[in-house]
C-alpha positions in Angstrom: 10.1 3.4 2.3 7.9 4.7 5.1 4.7 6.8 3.6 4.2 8.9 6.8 4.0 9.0 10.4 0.9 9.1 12.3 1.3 10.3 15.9 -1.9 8.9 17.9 -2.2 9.4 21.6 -1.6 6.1 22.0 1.2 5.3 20.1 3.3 5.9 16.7 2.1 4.3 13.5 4.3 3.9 10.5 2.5 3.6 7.3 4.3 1.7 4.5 4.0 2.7 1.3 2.0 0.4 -0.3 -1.8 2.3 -1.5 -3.9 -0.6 -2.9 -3.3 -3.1 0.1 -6.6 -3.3 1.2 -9.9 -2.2 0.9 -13.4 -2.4 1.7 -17.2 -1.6 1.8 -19.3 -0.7 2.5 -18.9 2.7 4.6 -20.3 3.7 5.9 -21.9 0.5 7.3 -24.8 -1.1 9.9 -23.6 -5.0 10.1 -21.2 -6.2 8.1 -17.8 -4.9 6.2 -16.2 -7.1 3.7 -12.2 -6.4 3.0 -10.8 -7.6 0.0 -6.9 -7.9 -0.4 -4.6 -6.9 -3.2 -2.8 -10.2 -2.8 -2.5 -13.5 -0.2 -0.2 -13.3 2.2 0.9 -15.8 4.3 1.7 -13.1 7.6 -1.4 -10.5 7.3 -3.3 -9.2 10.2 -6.0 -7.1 10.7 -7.1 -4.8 14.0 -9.8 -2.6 14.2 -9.7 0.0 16.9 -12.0 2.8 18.4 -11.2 6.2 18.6 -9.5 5.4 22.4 -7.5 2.6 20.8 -9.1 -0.2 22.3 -8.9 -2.9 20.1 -12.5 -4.2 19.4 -11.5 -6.9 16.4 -7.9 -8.7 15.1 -8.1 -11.4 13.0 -5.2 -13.2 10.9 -6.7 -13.0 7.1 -4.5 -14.9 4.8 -7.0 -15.2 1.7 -8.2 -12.4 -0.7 -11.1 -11.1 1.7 -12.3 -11.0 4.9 -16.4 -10.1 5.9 -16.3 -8.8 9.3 -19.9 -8.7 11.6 -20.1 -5.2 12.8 -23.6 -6.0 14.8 -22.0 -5.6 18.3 -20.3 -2.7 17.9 -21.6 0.5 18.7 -22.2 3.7 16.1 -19.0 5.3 15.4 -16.1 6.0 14.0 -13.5 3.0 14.2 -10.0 1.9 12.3 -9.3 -0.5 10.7 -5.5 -1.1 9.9 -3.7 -4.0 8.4 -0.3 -5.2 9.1 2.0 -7.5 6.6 4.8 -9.1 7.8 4.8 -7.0 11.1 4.4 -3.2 9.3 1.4 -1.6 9.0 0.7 -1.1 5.2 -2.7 0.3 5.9 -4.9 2.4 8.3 -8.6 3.6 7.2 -11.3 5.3 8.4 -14.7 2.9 9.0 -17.9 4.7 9.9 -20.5 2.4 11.8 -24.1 3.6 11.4 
């Protein structure tokens, strides 16, 4: 069941109904941002983006959580979305003091 669609300039995102898939803290944040998962899966992976799309961080996170150094990115606002078995089940707002 797809949630809703996100129309970036960039490209289309289909969000996958599935809520508690991720989250995080803190946010906003200076140097680090810690995920935690809902579950382990054995095909998760993580992007976050800038508001021009360009990815600035993927990672494959199979565990329960994931800490993430934010030091060289710059203040702003950023995405983070999470993809599980090739759909995204998750797209969130990080604020990067």
């Amino acid at each position: 069941m797809i949630l809703s669609t996100l129309w970036l300039p960039w490209r289309v995102v289909y969000l996958i109904a599935n809520k508690d898939s991720f989250s995080f803290h803190p946010n906003p944040a200076d140097d680090n941002v810690n995920l935690r998962f809902a579950a382990i899966s054995k095909d998760r992976f993580i992007l976050i983006q800038n508001m021009s799309g360009a990815t600035m961080f993927s990672a494959e996170a199979k565990g329960t959580q994931l800490p993430i150094g934010l030091s060289e990115f710059s203040s702003g606002i950023y995405f983070i979305e999470v993809y599980e078995n090739g759909n995204c089940t998750g797209r969130e707002k990080l604020v990067k003091n």
